[in-house]
C-alpha positions as CSV (number, residue, x, y, z in Angstrom):
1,X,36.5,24.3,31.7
2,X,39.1,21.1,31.1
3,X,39.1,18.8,33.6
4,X,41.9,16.6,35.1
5,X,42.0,12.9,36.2
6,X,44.5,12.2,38.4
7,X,44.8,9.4,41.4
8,X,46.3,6.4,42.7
9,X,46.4,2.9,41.3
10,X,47.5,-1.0,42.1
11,X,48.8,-3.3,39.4
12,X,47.8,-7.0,39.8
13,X,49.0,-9.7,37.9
14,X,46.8,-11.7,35.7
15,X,48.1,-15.0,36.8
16,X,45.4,-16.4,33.9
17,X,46.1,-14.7,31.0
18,X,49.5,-12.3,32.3
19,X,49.5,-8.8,32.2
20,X,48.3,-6.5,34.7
21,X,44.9,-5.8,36.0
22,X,44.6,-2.4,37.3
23,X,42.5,-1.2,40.2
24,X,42.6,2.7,40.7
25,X,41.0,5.5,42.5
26,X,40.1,8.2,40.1
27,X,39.6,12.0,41.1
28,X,38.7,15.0,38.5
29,X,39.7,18.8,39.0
30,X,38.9,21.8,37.3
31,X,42.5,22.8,35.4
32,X,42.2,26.1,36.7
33,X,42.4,24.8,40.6
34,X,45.9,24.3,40.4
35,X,47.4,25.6,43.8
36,X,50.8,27.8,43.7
37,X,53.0,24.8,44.0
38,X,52.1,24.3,40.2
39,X,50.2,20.5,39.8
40,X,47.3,19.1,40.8
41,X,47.6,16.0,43.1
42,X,45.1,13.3,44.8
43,X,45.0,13.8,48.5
44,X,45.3,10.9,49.4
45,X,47.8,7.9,50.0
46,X,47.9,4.8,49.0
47,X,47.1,3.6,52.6
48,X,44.6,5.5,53.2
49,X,42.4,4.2,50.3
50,X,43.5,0.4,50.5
51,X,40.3,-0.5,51.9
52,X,38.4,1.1,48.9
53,X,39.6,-1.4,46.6
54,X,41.7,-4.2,48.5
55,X,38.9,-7.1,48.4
56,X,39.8,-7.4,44.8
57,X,42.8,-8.8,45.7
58,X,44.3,-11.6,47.5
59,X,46.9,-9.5,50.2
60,X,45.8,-7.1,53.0
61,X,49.2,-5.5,52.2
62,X,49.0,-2.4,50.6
63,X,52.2,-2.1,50.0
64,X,52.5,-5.3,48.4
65,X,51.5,-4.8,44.7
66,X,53.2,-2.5,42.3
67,X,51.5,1.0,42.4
68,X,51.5,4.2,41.6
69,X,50.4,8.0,41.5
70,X,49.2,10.3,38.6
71,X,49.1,14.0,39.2
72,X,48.8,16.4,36.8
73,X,52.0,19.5,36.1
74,X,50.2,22.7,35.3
75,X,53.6,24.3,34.2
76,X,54.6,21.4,31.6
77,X,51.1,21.0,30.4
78,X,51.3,17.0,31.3
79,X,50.9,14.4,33.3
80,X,53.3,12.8,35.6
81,X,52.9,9.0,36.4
82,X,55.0,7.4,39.3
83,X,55.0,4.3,39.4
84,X,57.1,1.0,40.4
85,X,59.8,0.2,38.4
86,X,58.3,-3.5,37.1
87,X,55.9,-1.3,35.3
88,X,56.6,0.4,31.7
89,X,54.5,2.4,29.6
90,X,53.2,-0.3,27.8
91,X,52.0,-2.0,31.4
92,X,50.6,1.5,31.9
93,X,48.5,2.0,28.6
94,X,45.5,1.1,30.3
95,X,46.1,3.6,33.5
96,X,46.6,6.2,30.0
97,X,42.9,5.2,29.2
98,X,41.3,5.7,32.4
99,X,42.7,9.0,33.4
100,X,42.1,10.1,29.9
101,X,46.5,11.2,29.4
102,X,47.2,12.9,26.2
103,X,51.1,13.2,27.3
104,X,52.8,12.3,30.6
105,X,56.2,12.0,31.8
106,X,57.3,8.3,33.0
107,X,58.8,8.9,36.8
108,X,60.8,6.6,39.1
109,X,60.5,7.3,42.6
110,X,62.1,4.1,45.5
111,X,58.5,4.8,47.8
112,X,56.5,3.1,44.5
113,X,59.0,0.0,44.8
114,X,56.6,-2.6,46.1
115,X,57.3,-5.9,48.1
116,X,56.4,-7.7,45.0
117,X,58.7,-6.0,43.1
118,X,62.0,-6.4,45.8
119,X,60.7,-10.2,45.5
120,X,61.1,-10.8,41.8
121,X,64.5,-9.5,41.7
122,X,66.1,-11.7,43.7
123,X,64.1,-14.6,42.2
124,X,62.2,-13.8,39.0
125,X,59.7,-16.2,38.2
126,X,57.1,-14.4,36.1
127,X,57.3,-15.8,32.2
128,X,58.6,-13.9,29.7
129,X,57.4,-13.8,25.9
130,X,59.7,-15.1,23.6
131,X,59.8,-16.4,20.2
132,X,62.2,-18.8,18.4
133,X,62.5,-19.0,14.6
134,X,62.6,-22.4,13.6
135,X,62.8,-21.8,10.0
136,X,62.7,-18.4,7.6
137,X,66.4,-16.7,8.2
138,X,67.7,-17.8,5.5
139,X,64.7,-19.1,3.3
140,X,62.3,-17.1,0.9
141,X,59.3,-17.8,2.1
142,X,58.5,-21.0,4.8
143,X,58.4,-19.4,7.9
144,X,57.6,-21.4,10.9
145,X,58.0,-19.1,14.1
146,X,57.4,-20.1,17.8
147,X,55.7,-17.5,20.0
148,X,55.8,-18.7,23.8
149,X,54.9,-17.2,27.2
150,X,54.7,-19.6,30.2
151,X,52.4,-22.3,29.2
152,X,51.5,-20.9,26.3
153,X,52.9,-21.9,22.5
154,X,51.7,-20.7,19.5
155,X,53.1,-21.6,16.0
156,X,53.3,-18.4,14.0
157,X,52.7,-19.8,9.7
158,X,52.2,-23.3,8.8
159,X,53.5,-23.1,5.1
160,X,55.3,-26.3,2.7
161,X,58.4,-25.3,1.3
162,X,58.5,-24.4,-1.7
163,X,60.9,-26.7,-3.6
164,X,60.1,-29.9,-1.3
165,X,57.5,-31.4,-3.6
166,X,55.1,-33.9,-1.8
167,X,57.3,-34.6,0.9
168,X,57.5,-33.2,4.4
169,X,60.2,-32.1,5.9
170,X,61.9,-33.2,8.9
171,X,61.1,-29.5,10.6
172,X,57.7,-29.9,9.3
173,X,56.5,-33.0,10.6
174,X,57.8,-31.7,13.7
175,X,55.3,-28.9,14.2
176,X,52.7,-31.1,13.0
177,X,53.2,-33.5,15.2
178,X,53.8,-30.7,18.3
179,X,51.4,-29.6,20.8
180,X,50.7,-26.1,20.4
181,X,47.8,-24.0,21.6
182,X,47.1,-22.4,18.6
183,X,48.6,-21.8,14.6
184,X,48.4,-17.9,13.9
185,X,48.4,-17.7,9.5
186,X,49.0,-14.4,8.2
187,X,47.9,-15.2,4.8
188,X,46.5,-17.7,2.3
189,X,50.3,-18.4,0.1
190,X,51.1,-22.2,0.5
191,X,54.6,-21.0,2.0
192,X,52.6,-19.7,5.2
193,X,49.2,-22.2,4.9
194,X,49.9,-24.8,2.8
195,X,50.0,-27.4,5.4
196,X,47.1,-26.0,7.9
197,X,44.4,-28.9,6.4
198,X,47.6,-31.1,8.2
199,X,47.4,-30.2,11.6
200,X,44.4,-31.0,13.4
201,X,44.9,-30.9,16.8
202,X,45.1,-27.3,17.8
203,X,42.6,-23.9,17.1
204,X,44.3,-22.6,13.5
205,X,43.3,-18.6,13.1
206,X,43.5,-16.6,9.5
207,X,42.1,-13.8,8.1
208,X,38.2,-14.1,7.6
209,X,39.2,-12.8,3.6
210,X,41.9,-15.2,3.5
211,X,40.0,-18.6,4.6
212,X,37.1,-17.9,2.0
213,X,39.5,-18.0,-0.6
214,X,41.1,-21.3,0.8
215,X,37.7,-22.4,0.9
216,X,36.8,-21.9,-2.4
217,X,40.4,-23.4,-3.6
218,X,39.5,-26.7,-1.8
219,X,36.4,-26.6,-2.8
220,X,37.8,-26.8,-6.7
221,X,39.5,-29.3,-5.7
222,X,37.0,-31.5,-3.5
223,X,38.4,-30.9,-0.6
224,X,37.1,-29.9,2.9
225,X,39.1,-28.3,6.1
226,X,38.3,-29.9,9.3
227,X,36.4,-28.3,12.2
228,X,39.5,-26.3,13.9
229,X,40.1,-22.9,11.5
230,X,38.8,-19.5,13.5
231,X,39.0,-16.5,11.5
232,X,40.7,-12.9,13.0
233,X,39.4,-9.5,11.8
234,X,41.3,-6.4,11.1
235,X,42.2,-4.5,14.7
236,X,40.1,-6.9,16.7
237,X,42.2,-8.7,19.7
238,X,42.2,-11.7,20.7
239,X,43.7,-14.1,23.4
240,X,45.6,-17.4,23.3
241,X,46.3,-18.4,27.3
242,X,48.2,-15.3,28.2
243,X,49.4,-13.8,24.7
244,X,47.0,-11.0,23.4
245,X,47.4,-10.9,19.2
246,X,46.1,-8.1,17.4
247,X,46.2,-8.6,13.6
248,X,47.0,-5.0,11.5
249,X,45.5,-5.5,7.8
250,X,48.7,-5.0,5.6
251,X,49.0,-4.6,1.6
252,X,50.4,-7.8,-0.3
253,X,50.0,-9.9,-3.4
254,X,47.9,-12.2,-1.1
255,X,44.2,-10.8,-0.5
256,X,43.2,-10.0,3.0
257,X,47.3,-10.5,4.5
258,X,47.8,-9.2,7.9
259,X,50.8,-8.3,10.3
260,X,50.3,-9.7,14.1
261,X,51.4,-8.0,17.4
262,X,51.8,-10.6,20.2
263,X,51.8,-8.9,23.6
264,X,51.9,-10.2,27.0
265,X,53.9,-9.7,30.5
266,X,54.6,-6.1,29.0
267,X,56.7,-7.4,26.1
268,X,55.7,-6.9,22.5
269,X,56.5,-8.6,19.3
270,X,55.5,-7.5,16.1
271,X,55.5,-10.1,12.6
272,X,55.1,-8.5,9.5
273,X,54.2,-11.5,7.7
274,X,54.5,-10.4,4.3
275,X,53.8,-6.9,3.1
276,X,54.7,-3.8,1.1
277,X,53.8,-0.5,0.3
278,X,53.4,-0.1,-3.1
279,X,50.3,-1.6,-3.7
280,X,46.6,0.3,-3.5
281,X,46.3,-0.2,0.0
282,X,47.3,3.0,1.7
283,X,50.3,2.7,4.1
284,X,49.7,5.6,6.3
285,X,46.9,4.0,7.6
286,X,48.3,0.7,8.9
287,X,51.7,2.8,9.8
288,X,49.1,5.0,12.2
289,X,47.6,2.2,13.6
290,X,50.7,0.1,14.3
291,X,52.6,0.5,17.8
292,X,55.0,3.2,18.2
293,X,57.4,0.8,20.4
294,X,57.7,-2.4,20.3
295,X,60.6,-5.5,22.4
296,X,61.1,-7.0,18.9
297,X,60.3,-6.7,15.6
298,X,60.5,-9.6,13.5
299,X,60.3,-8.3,9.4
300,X,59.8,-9.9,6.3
301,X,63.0,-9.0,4.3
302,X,62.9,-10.7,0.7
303,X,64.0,-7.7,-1.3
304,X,66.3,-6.1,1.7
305,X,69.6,-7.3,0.2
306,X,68.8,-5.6,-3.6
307,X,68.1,-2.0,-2.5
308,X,66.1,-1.3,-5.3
309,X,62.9,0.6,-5.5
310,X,59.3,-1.3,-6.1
311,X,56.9,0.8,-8.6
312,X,53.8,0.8,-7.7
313,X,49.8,-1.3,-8.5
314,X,49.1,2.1,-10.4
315,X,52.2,2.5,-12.8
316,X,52.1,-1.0,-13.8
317,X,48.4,-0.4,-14.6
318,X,49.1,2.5,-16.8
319,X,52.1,0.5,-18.4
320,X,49.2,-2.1,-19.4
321,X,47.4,0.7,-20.6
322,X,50.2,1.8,-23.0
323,X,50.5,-1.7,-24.4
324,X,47.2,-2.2,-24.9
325,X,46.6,0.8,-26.8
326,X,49.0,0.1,-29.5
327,X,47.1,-3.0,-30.5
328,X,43.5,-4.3,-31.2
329,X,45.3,-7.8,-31.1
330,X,44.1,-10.0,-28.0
331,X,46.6,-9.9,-25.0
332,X,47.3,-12.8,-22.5
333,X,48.1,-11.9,-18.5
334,X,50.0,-14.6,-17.2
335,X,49.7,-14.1,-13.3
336,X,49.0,-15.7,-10.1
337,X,45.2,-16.7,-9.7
338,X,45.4,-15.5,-6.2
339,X,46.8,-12.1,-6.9
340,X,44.4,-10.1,-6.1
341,X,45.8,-6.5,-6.3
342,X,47.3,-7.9,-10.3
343,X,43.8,-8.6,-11.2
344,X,42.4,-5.8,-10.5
345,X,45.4,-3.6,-12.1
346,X,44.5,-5.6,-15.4
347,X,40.8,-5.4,-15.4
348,X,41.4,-1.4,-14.8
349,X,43.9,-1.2,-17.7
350,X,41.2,-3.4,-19.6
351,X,38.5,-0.9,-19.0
352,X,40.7,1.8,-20.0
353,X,41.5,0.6,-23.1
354,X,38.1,-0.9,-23.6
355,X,38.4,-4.1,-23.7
356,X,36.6,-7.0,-21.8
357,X,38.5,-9.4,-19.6
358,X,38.2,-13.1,-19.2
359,X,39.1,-15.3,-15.8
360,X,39.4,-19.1,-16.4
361,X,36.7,-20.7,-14.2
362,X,38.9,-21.4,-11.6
363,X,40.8,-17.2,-11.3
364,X,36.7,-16.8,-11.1
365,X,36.0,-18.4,-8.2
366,X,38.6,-16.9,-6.5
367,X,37.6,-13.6,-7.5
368,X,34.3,-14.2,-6.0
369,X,35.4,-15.1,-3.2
370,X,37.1,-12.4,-1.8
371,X,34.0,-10.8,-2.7
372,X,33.6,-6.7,-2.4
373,X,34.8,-4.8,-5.7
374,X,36.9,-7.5,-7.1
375,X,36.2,-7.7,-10.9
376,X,34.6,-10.7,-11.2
377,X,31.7,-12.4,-13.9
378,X,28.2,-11.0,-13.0
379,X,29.2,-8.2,-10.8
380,X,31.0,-7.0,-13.6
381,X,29.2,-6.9,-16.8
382,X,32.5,-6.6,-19.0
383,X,34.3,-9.6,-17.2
384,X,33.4,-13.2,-18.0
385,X,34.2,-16.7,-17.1
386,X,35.8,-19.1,-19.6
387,X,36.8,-22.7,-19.1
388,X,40.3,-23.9,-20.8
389,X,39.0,-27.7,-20.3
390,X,36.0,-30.1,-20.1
391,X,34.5,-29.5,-16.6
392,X,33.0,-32.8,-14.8
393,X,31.1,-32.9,-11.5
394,X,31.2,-30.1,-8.5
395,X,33.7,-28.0,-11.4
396,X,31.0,-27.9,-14.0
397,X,28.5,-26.9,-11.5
398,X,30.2,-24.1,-10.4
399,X,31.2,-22.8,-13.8
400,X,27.7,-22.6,-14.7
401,X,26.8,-21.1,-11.9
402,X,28.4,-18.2,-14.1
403,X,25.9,-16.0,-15.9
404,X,28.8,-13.8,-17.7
405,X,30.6,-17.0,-19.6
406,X,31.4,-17.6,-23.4
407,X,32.9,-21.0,-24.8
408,X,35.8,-21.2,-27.4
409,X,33.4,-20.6,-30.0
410,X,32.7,-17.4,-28.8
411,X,35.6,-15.5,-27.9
412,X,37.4,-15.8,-31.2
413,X,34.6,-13.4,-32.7
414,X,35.9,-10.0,-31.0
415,X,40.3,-9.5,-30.8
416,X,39.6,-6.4,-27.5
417,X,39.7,-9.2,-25.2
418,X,42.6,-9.5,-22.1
419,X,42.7,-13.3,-20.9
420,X,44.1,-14.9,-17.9
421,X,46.1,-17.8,-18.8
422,X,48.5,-19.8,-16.8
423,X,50.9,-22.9,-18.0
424,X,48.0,-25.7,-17.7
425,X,46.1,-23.4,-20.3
426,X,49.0,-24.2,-23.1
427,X,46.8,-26.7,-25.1
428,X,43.8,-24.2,-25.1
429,X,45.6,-21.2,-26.7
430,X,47.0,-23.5,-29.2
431,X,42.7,-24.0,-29.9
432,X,42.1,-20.6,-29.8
433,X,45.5,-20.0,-32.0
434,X,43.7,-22.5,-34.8
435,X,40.3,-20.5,-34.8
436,X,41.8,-17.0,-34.6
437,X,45.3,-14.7,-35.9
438,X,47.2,-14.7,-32.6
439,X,50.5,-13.5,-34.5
440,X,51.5,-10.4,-32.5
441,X,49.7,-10.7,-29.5
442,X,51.3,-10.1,-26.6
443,X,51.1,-12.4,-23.3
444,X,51.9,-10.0,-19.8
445,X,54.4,-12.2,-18.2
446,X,53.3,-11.0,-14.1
447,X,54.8,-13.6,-12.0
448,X,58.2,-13.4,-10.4
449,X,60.7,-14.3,-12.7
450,X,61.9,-16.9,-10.9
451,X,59.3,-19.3,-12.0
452,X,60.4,-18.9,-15.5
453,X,63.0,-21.8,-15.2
454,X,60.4,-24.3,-14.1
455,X,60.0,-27.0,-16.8
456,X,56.1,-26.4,-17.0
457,X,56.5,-22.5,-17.1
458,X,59.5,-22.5,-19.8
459,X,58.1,-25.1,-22.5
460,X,54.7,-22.7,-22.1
461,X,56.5,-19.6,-22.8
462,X,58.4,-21.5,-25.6
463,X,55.4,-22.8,-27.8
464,X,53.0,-19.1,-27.0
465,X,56.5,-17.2,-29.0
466,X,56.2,-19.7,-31.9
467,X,52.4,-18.7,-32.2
468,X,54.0,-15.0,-33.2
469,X,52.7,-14.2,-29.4
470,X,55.2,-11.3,-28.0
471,X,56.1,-11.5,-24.5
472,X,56.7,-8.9,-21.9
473,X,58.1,-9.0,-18.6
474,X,55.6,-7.0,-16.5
475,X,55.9,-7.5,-12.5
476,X,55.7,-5.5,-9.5
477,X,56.8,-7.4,-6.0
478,X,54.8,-8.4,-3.6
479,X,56.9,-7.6,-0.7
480,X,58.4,-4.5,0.6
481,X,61.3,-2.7,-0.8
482,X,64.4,-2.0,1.6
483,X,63.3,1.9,1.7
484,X,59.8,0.4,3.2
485,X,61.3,-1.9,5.8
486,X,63.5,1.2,7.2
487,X,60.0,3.0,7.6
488,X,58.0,0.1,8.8
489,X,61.4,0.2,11.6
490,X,61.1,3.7,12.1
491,X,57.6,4.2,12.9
492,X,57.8,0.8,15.4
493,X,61.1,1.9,17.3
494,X,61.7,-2.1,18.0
495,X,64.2,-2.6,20.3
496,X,65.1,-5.7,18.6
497,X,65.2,-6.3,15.0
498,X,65.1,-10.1,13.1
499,X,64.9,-10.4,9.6
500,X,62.9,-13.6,7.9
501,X,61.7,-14.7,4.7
502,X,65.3,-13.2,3.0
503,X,68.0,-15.5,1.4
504,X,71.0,-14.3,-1.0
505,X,68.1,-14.2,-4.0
506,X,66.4,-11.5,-5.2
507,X,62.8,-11.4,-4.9
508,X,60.0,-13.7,-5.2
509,X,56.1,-13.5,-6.0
């Protein structure tokens, strides 16, 4: 036989961390002991059970709190919860949880309307949650984004801009130089955490995937964070003073990238950071896990203003397949180190088409350290590490660390090779050029297209076509397409929307 919760409760505030704690008197009935009026109710009122539960709190006044009644409507198949006005049904998710509510009905009824509640209407003095957006509206990429409730201030990203060079900005050496109480990084891109070895004086929290691969980057280059990062795992919550932030694991071309839900005082705002849906993680499971309301949404929107479509990990792997099926010629893959979904769309395409794949020492290292099934050398006996330079120091230790790695001598002796080669590398296929036929080739250009006018990037491309290399444009975004935004909106009913990370451009890597 089912059973039904229902009962009476008190909401307290948290004056430490906001919210409501929730002190209730819990009562189960068989379903079938509904009487003829048609629900089941608790007996009891509020004032007769005050003593039950009132040396939790700091008033003798029962009728001081907000509070409210659950009973159970045989004929609708549902609860019903009344409750004081001051309290939605995101306040109530916890009263949901105790009396065990797979659907109620939200009622309003003036005998719930508490003291407390008649008080902060005419002067309202509990904090609110807010956020300001100090810079991302009209910038691709660079979002700095305050979170703040009562005392508390978080700075949501800590990235450099991306065309500011070596200099900070005015608006960045403000946030490095402001007290907050903690920096929340969605991911590891330099335009959200390229200035988090900066700022010092404060807790800074990113993804447990994401800061081993920072690691290992400043670890190529010598470097060492300071004592302050914390790392945040996928659905786990945690607190900052009173705002409770959930990270949601999301697909992007950043490993391990997350969206964050700030909630406190019974508001809600959700940051996308950056995501999409058209890589191999599967989007019905964040889009089931995500809230189905929420005060504001704040959403990445770099590819909002083109309306076009994104294809998908999978049909740019088989495109690589195609091409590298026509050709027992070597072929290059110009892509970002760090894009971790692209690597492994090239090593499947590679093992498709049976060829072995080679990651310069330092696309190795990051490939080891996001760990798991990541084609990497020794893990994966048909990848291998080469080095496009003379390694000294820490470098050279940690290429040899490598059992799966050939030298420019070797490579040359087999063409079924795919290579990962960036601009730096130009002087090292013009070595391997010398020692092998690279005329037809084709170099996998996998980067947003953008980056093409950079001086660097266009002489590369320039001297790999007079080698007879043939390039193709190959790419697949990293963020979501405008179809994916209207279903991330859908599914989160936000009753405010703010776009970020969007300009008059196109789309970027």
């Amino acid at each position: 036989m089912k059973l039904i919760k229902v009962g009476i409760f008190w909401a307290v505030p948290d004056k430490y961390e906001g919210g409501w704690n929730f002190y209730e008197v819990v009562k189960s009935y068989e379903l079938s002991a509904a009487n003829s009026l048609g629900f089941i109710d608790y007996p009891y009122s509020h004032y007769e059970k005050w003593d039950d539960v009132r040396s939790a709190n700091e008033t003798p006044d029962c009728y001081h709190y907000p509070r409210g009644r659950v009973l159970y409507d045989t004929k609708q198949n549902k609860h019903r919860i009344f409750a004081d006005e001051c309290l939605d049904e995101y306040d109530l998710q916890e009263i949901v949880e105790l009396f065990e509510i797979e659907d109620f009905e939200l009622c309003r009824d003036e005998h719930y309307v508490s003291s407390f509640t008649k008080k902060h209407k005419q002067k309202v003095d509990m904090p609110v949650l807010t956020y300001n957006v100090l810079r991302g509206k009209d910038k691709i990429g660079e979002n700095l984004i305050e979170i703040s409730y009562g005392d508390t201030k978080i700075l949501v990203e800590l990235g450099k801009a991306l065309d500011g060079g070596d200099e900070l900005s005015d608006i960045e050496k403000s946030v490095l130089e402001t007290p907050y109480n903690a920096v929340i990084v969605s991911h590891y891109h330099a335009d959200h955490a390229g200035l988090i070895e900066f700022k010092k004086d404060c807790p800074i929290y990113i993804g447990s995937g994401a800061y081993r691969i920072l690691a290992a980057m400043n670890e190529y280059r010598g470097q060492a964070f300071a004592g302050n990062i914390t790392t945040y795992q996928n659905g786990r919550a945690f607190t900052v003073g009173g705002i409770r932030i959930t990270p949601f694991l999301c697909d992007h071309s950043a490993f391990d990238s997350y969206m964050l839900l700030f909630e406190a005082g019974g508001k809600s705002i959700l940051y996308t950071g950056d995501f999409r849906f058209h890589g191999r993680k599967e989007k019905e499971q964040l889009l089931a896990r995500l809230p189905k309301k929420v005060s504001t949404l704040i959403c990445e929107g770099t590819n909002v203003q083109t309306g076009k479509p994104c294809f998908s990990e999978s049909v740019l792997e088989d495109t690589l397949v195609g091409i590298m099926r026509q050709s027992e010629k070597p072929l290059f893959v110009l892509q970002s180190a760090t894009n971790i979904d692209r690597l492994v769309s090239v090593y499947r395409a590679a093992k498709r088409s049976g060829r072995i794949l080679y990651e310069d020492n330092y696309a190795a290292l990051i490939a080891t350290a996001a760990g798991g099934k990541i084609p990497r050398p020794d893990v994966f006996k048909d990848v291998f590490a080469f080095t496009p330079r003379v390694l000294y120091g820490r470098r050279k230790d940690m290429f040899f660390e490598f059992e799966n790695k050939r030298g420019l001598r070797q490579i040359p002796k087999k063409t079924n090779f795919v290579m990962l080669v960036r601009p730096s590398m130009l002087e090292y296929v013009k070595k391997l050029a010398e020692r092998m036929d690279l005329s037809r080739a084709v170099l996998i250009y996998s980067m947003w297209i953008g980056y093409k006018e950079r001086p660097e990037m266009a002489e590369f491309l320039t001297e790999v076509e007079k080698m007879g290399i043939k390039i193709k444009t190959l790419h697949t975004s990293g963020h979501a397409s405008a179809d994916d935004i209207e279903l991330l909106k859908q599914t989160v009913s936000a009753d405010e929307y703010v776009t970020v990370h969007t300009s008059a451009t196109t789309e970027n890597e």
